[in-house]
TORDO-85126 format. One record per residue (C-alpha): residue in three letters; x, y, z. Coordinates in steps of 0.05 Angstrom, whole numbers, plus 5000, padded with zeros to 4 digits. Each point is the difference from the previous one (the first is absolute). Layout:
BEGIN
ALAXYZ/...
//
This chain:
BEGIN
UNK109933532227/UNK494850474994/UNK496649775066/UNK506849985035/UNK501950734976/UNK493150305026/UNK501249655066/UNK506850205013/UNK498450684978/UNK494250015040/UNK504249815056/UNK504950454985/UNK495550575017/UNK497249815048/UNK506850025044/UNK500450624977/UNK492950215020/UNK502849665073/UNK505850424996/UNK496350654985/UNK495149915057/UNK505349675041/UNK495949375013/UNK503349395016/UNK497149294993/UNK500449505045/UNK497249215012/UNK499649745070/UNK499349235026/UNK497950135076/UNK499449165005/UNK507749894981/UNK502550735015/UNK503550194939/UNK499250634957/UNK501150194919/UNK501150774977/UNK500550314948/UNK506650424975/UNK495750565013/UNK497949835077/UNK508349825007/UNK500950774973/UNK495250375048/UNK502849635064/UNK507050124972/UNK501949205009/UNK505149634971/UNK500049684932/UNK502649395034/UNK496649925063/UNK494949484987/UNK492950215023/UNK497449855063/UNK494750255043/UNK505250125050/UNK504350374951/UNK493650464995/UNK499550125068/UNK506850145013/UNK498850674954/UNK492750175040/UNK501950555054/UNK500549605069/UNK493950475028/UNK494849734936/UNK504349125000/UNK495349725057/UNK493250334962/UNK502649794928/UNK501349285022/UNK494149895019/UNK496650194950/UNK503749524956/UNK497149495047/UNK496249434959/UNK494350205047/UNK499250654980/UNK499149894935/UNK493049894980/UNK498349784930/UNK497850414954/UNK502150605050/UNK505150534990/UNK504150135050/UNK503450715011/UNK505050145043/UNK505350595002/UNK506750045023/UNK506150365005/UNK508549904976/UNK505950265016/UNK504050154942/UNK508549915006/UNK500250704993/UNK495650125065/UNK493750254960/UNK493649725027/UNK494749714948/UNK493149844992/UNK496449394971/UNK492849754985/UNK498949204997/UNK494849634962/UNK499049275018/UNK493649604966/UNK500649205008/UNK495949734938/UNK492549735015/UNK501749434965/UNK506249815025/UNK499149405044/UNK503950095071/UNK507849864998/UNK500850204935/UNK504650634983/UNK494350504977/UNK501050565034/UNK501150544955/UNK502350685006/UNK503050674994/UNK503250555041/UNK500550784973/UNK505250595014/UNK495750505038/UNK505550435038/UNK499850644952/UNK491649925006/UNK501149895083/UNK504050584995/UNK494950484969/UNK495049735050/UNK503450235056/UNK501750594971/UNK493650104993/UNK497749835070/UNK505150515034/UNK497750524959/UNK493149955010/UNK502349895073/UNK502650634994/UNK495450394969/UNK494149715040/UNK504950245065/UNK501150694973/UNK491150024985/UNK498849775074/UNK504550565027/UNK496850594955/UNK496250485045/UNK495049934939/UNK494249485000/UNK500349674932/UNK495749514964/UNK500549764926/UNK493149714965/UNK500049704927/UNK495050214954/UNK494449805034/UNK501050305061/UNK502149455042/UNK505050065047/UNK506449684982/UNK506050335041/UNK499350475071/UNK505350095041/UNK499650125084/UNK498350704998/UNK494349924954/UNK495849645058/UNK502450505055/UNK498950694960/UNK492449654979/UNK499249605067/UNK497749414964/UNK498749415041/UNK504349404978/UNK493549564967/UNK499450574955/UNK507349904968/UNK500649434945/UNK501749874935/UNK493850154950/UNK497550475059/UNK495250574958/UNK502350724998/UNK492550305021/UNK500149405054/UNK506650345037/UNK498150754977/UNK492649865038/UNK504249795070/UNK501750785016/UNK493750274959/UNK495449675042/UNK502550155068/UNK498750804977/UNK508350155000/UNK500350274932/UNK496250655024/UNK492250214976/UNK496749564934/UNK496749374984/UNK506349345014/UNK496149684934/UNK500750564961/UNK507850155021/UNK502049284981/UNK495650074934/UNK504050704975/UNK506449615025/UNK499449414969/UNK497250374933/UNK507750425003/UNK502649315016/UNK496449664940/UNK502250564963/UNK507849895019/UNK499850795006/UNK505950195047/UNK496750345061/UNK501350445069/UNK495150105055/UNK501450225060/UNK494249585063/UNK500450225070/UNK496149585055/UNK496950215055/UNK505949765042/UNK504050594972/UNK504549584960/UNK500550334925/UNK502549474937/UNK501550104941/UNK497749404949/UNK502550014927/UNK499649574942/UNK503549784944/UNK498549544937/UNK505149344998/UNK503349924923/UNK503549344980/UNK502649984933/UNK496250674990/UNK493049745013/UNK496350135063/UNK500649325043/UNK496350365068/UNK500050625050/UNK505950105056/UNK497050465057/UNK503750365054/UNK497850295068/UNK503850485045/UNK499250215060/UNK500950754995/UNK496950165064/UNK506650315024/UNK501850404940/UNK494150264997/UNK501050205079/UNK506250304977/UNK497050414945/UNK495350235039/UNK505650195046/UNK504350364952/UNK494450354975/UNK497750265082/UNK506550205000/UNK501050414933/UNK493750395029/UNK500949985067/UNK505350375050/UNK504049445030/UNK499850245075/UNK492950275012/UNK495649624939/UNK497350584980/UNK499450264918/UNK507250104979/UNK501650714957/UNK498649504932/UNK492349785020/UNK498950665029/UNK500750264933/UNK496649554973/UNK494550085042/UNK499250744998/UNK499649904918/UNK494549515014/UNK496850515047/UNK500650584963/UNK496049644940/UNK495049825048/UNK499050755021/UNK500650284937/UNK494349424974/UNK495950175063/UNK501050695013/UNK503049915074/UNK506650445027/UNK505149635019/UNK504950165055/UNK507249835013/UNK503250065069/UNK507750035012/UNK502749845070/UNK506150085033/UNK502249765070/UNK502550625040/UNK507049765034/UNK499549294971/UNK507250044990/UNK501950305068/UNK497449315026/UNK502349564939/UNK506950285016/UNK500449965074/UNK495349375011/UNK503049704950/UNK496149664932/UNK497049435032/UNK496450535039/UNK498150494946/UNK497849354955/UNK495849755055/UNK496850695008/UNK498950074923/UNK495849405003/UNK495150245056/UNK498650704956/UNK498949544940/UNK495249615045/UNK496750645028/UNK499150334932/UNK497049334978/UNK495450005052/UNK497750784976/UNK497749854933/UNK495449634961/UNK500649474962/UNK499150354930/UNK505450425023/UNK507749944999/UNK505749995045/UNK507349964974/UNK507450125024/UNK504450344955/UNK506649935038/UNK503150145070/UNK494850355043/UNK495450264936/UNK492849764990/UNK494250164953/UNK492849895003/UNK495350074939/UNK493450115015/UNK494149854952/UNK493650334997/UNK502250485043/UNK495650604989/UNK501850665014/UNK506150265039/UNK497650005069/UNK498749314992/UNK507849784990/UNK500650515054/UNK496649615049/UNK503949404976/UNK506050305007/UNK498850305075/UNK497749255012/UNK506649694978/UNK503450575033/UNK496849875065/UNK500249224996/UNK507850104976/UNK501850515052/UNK497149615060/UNK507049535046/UNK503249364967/UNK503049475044/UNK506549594963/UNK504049555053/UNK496250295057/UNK502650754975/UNK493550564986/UNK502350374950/UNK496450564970/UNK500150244915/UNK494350474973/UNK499449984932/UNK500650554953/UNK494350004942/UNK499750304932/UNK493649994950/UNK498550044937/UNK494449964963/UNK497349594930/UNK498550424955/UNK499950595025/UNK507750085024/UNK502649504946/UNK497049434942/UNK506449455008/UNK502649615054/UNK506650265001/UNK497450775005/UNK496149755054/UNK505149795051/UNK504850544972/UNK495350495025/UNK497949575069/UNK507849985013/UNK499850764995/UNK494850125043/UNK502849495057/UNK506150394994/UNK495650695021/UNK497749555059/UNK506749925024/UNK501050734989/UNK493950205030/UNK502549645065/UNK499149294980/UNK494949495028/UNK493950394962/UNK496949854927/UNK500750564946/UNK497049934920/UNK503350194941/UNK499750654979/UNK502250374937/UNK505850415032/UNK502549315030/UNK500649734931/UNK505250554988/UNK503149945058/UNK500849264988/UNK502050144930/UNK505550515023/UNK502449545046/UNK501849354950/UNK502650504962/UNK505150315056/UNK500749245024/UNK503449954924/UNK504650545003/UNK502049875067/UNK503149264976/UNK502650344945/UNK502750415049/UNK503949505047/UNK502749674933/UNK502450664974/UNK502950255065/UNK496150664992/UNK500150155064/UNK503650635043/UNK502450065078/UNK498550705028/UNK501950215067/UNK497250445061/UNK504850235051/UNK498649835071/UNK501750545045/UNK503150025074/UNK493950335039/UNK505350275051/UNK503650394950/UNK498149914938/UNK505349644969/UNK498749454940/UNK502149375036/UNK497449524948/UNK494050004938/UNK494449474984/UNK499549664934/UNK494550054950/UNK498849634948/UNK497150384926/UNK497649734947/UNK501950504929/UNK495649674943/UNK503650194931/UNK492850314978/UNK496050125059/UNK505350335044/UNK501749945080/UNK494449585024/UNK498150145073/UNK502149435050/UNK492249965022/UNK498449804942/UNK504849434986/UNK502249755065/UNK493249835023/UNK499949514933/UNK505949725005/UNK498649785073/UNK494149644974/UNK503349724940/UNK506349715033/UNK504350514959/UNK501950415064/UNK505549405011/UNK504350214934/UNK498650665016/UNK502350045072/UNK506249464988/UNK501750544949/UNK498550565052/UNK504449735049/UNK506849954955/UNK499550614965/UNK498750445064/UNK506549555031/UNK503750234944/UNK497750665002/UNK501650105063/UNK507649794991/UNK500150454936/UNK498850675044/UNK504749745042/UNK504950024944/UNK498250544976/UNK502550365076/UNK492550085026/UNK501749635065/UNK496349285029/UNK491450164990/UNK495949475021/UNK496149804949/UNK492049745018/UNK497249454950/UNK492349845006/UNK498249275004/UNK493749664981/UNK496349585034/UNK501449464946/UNK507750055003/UNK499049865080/UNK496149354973/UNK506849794965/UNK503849505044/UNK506850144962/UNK498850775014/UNK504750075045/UNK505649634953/UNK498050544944/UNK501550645047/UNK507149675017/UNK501050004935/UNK498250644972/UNK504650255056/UNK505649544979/UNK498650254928/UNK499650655012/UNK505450025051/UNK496150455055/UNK500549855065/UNK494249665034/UNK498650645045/UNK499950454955/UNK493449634975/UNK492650015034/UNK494549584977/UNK493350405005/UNK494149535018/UNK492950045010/UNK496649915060/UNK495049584966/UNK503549524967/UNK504349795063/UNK493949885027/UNK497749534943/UNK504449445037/UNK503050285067/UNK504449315015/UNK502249964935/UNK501350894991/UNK504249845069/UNK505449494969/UNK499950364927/UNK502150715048/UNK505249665048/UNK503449754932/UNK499750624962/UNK502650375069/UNK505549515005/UNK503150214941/UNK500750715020/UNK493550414974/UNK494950425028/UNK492849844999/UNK494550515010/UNK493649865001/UNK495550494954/UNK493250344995/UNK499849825086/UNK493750175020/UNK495949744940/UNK501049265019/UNK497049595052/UNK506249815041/UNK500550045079/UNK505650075037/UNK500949315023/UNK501949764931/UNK503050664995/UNK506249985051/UNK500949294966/UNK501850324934/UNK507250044995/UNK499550874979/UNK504750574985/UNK494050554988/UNK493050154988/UNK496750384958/UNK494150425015/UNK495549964935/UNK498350734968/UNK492649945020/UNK502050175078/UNK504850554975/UNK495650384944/UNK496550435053/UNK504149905070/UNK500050775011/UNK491950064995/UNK498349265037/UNK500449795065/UNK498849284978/UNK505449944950/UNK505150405056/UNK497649505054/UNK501249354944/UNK506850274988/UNK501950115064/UNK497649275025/UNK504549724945/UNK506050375010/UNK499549805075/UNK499249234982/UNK505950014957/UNK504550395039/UNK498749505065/UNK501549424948/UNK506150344967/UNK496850144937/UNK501750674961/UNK494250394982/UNK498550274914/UNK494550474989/UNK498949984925/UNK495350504955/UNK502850675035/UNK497350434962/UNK500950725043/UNK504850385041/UNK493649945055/UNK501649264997/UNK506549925010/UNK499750455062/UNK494049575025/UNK502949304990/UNK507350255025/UNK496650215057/UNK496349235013/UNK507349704997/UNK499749734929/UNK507449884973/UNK499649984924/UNK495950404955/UNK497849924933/UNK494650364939/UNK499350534953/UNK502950505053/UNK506849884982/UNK499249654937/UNK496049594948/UNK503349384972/UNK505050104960/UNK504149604949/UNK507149835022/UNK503550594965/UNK495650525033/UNK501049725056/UNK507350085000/UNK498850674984/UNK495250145055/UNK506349685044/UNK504650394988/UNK495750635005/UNK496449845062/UNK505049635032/UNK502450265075/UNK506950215010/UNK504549644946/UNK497749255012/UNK492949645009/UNK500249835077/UNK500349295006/UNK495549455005/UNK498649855068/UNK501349455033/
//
C-alpha cells in the first residue's frame, strides 16, 4: 500500500507540475500512426474528452500555415534515435486567439524500429512569445528612434568595448565600417580622428590616454574638438548603472558646428550694427572702457570723434531709405579705411558715427584725423548711378583731459559736433568748457520744453500786418510763446530752434494752427471784422503726408473760413523736396488758403521751381529791409523781388519795418503789405483787440483782399 500510495502521489504531482508549466505529454507510433496524450496535452489544445487521439486529431488543431512543417516532422524518418526533436507551432483557439507551442520528440536508443517509442511533450509558450515580441518591437523602436538622433552614440561595458552605436556615431567620427564591431576597444575608435590631426594641436596617444583615464574613471565629461575641416563636436560621457552598479560608459557626440555658427552669430550681432558691421553703441562702450584702462596704464590721451552727416536726411527723405542705407554703408567703409586697426569705428544710430582713437597724442594729432575723415567723407558718393554729396560734421573730445568716463566723453564730442554745425557745418571743432554749458543748458531746456507740450504752456501772440497803401491792418501773423511757470516768457529763438530738431515743433504747430483759427473767429465775434490770420509752418509739418487733412480740420473745428487762413512757409524747406512741396501746396490751396512763402531771399530757390509753386505772397526776409534807406544792394534785392512776384501774381510782405524811413522806401518799390516793430511788437490776443479798435481806420478793419 505503501508503494502504491507514494506512486500515485508521486503521480499526482507530477500532473500538477504539467499543469503548472503547462506541459503536455504525449507518445507517438510513426510505424502504425496512432498517438496517446495526456489529460494535460487534451487541456492545452482545448480537445474533446471524447475524441479519441489521433495524429490527425492533432493536426487538425496546428494552424494550417505551421500542418505541412509539423507533419513532417512526425515522419518516422525524422526521428533519429536518441535525438530530440523540436519543432514549434501555432493554434487557433474557438475564441479566435492565436497560440504558441514548443514540441519535444526523442525516440528511445533502445527501442528497436516499429515499436511505439517515441516519446514526448509539447509546452504553452504564447504568454512567453508574447513578451518576446514585445520585446523585439520595442527594441525596434528604440534602436529606430537612436538611428534618427542627430547625436552619435555608442555604449561600452566596463571594459571599454563597444557594445551599442547607432548611425550617427560612424558619420559624426567618420569611422570606416571595419572599425565598427562588437568588442571594438574605446582607445581603438578614439585613435581614428586623433591620428589624422582633427582634434586640434597635442600628442593623438596622449588624448586617447586622458580619455580613456575619464572613461575608466566613469567620470561624466564635456569637451568641445574642432577639426581642421571647421566642423566643431561636442563629445560627452556618462557612466552606465544597472541595478545601481556601474555595468560600462554610454558616450555621445554632436555635431555643434552650426550652433556654434549661430552663437558666434548672435554674438556679431549683439556687438555689431546690423547694416554697416561696424561696433554697435554696446561694444563701443565697451571698448572705450577697455581703452581708457589702457591709457590710463600707459600714459597715452585718448581721443573720441563724433560725426554727423550734413543733409543725410534731405537725401534719406527724398531718395528714399534704400538710398540713404546704401550711402551709410560707403561712409562706414570710408571711415574704416581712415583708421588703424587699434582704433575704432562705430554707428550709433541714423546718420551718427564715432571713432575712438588710441594712442593718440596730443590734440593736433586727432586734428589731423579728423580733417582726414572730413576730407575722405566730404569727397562724391555714387548710389544707383546718383552722386550725391554729405560732409560730415565732427566733434572732439579728449581722454583725460576733457572727461575720465565713456559717457562724458561722447556727451562732450556730441557738443562739440553740434558747434560744427553751428559754425557752418562740414568742419571739426573740440570740446571746450563753455560748450559743456551750453550742452548742459540745452538737455535741460530740451526737458522743460516736453514738459511744456504736455502741460500746454504755451501762448499765441500776434503782429498786425499793415496795408502799405494806406495803412490799414488787413490781417496779423501768429507767434507762438512759450511762459515757463518759473523762468518766465522764453524767447521763440530759443525754443523753436529745439523743437525743430527734436520733432516737438509738430505738437507745437498742430496746436498753433487751431488756436490762431479760433482766434481769429473770436475777434470776429467779438465785432473786430474778418483779419487774416498768418500761421508759420515747419519744415517738418510739410514732411507730414496727412498735413493737409489736419488744416481742413482745424478749419472745420474752428469754423473759419479757409481764406481767411494763410500758411507761412519757408523757402527752404519747399525746396527740401520740390515734387513732393508741389502736390502738398495744390492740396492745401484747394481747400481755400493762402500760402506765402517766408524769409525769400535767404533760400536757394530759382524761379523756375518758383512760378511752379502754387503762391498767394512772398515775403521779403528782415535782412533786405533792416537798412533799405542806406543800401543800394538791399534797394536793388527788393526791387528784383517785388518785380518777380508782381509778373507771377504774387503779393509782396516786407517784414522787420522798423522806421518811418522804411515804410516810405519799400512803399515806394511797390511792396503791398508791411510788417515790424514800426507799428507794433507782438502782442497777446487781448492787446491786440485793443490796439484794433484804437488804430483801426474809419469804423471797420478794411477787408481782406481778395
Amino acid at each position: 500500500m505503501t508503494c502504491r500510495g507514494d506512486r500515485e502521489r508521486l503521480c499526482g504531482h507530477l500532473r500538477h507540475a504539467q499543469d503548472m508549466a503547462r506541459l503536455g505529454l504525449w507518445e507517438l507510433d510513426p510505424v502504425q500512426g496512432t498517438l496517446w496524450w495526456s489529460d494535460e496535452f487534451r487541456v492545452l489544445l482545448r480537445i474533446p474528452a471524447e475524441e479519441p487521439a489521433s495524429i490527425e486529431g492533432f493536426l487538425a488543431r496546428v494552424h494550417a500555415t505551421d500542418r505541412a512543417r509539423v507533419a513532417a516532422t512526425l515522419h518516422e524518418e525524422a526521428l533519429a534515435a536518441g535525438h530530440d526533436v523540436e519543432f514549434s507551432f501555432r493554434t487557433v483557439r474557438p475564441d479566435g486567439l492565436v497560440c504558441h507551442f514548443v514540441g519535444r520528440l526523442r525516440r528511445e536508443a533502445a527501442a528497436p524500429p516499429g515499436t511505439a517509442a517515441v516519446l514526448g511533450l509539447i509546452q504553452d509558450v504564447t504568454v512567453a512569445t508574447a513578451a518576446e515580441e514585445e520585446l523585439r518591437r520595442q527594441t525596434a523602436y528604440l534602436t529606430a528612434i537612436l538611428d534618427h538622433m542627430p547625436q552619435g552614440i555608442s555604449a561600452f561595458d566596463e571594459r571599454l568595448r563597444l557594445q551599442y552605436w547607432n548611425r550617427r556615431f560612424a558619420d559624426v567620427l567618420d569611422l570606416p565600417d571595419e572599425a565598427l564591431h562588437r568588442d571594438a576597444r574605446f582607445e581603438d575608435l578614439i585613435m581614428y580622428p586623433a591620428r589624422r590631426g582633427e582634434y586640434g594641436p597635442g600628442d593623438p596617444a596622449q588624448l586617447v590616454a586622458e580619455r580613456r583615464a575619464l572613461a575608466l574613471r566613469f567620470e561624466p565629461h564635456r569637451t568641445e574638438r574642432t577639426r581642421p575641416n571647421g566642423r566643431t563636436h561636442l563629445v560627452s560621457g556618462e557612466p552606465m548603472h544597472i541595478d545601481g552598479e556601474v555595468a560600462g560608459f554610454i558616450s555621445t557626440y554632436a555635431d555643434i558646428t552650426e550652433q556654434k555658427r549661430a552663437e558666434a552669430e548672435i554674438r556679431h550681432l549683439a556687438h555689431s550694427d546690423a547694416l554697416t558691421g561696424l561696433a554697435n553703441r554696446f561694444s563701443l562702450y565697451a571698448r572705450l572702457g577697455q581703452a581708457m584702462a589702457d591709457a590710463r596704464r600707459s600714459g597715452q590721451s585718448l581721443a573720441v570723434l563724433f560725426l554727423d552727416l550734413d543733409r543725410f536726411k534731405t537725401i534719406n527723405d527724398s531718395l528714399g531709405h534704400h538710398v540713404g542705407d546704401a550711402l551709410l554703408v560707403q561712409v562706414a567703409d570710408r571711415l574704416r579705411g581712415c583708421v588703424r586697426e587699434a582704433d575704432t569705428v562705430a554707428r550709433l544710430g541714423g546718420d551718427e558715427f564715432v571713432v575712438a582713437l588710441q594712442d593718440v597724442g596730443c590734440a593736433a594729432n586727432a586734428a589731423h584725423v579728423a580733417g582726414k575723415l572730413l576730407a575722405r567723407l566730404s569727397a562724391p558718393y555714387v548710389v544707383d548711378g546718383t552722386e550725391l554729396h554729405a560732409a560730415p560734421s565732427i566733434g572732439i573730445s579728449l581722454f583725460p583731459d576733457d572727461c575720465a568716463d565713456a559717457t562724458g566723453l561722447l556727451r562732450n564730442a556730441d557738443a562739440a559736433m553740434y558747434h560744427a554745425k553751428a559754425s557752418g557745418r562740414a568742419n571739426y571743432q573740440f570740446f571746450t568748457a563753455e560748450l559743456n554749458r551750453a550742452a548742459t543748458a540745452r538737455l535741460i531746456l530740451e526737458g522743460k520744453l516736453r514738459r511744456a507740450v504736455e502741460r500746454g504752456e504755451f501762448e499765441l501772440w500776434y503782429q498786425p500786418l499793415i496795408a502799405a497803401c494806406d495803412g490799414t491792418l488787413i490781417g496779423v501773423e501768429a507767434l507762438a510763446r512759450w511762459r515757463h511757470p518759473q523762468d518766465g516768457l522764453i524767447a521763440p529763438d530759443q525754443f523753436i530752434p529745439l523743437a525743430e530738431e527734436t520733432g516737438m515743433i509738430t505738437a507745437i504747430g498742430a496746436w498753433v494752427l487751431g488756436e490762431a483759427c479760433r482766434q481769429a473767429v473770436r475777434w470776429r465775434e467779438q465785432g473786430l471784422g474778418a483779419l487774416r490770420v498768418a500761421v508759420n509752418v515747419s519744415a517738418r509739418q510739410l514732411r507730414d503726408a496727412s498735413f493737409a487733412e489736419a488744416v481742413a480740420g482745424a478749419l472745420a473745428a474752428s469754423g473759419l473760413e479757409a481764406g481767411a487762413l494763410e500758411l507761412e512757409i519757408t523757402e527752404s524747406s519747399i525746396m527740401e523736396q520740390p515734387e513732393r512741396a508741389i502736390d502738398l501746396l495744390r492740396a492745401l490751396k484747394a481747400l481755400g488758403v493762402h500760402i506765402a512763402i517766408d524769409d525769400f531771399g535767404t533760400g536757394y530757390s530759382s524761379l523756375s521751381h518758383l512760378k511752379r509753386f502754387p503762391l498767394d505772397r512772398l515775403k521779403i526776409d528782415r535782412s533786405f529791409v533792416s537798412d533799405i534807406e542806406h543800401d543800394a544792394n538791399d534797394a536793388a534785392i527788393v526791387a528784383a523781388a517785388v518785380s518777380v512776384a508782381h509778373n507771377l501774381g504774387l503779393s509782396v510782405v516786407a517784414e522787420g519795418v522798423e522806421s518811418a524811413e522804411q515804410v516810405a522806401r519799400l512803399r515806394k518799390l511797390g511792396c503791398d503789405v508791411l510788417q515790424g516793430f514800426h507799428f507794433s511788437r507782438p502782442l497777446p490776443a487781448a492787446e491786440l483787440a485793443a490796439y484794433i479798435r484804437t488804430h483801426r481806420s474809419g469804423s471797420t478793419i478794411a477787408s481782406i483782399p481778395r
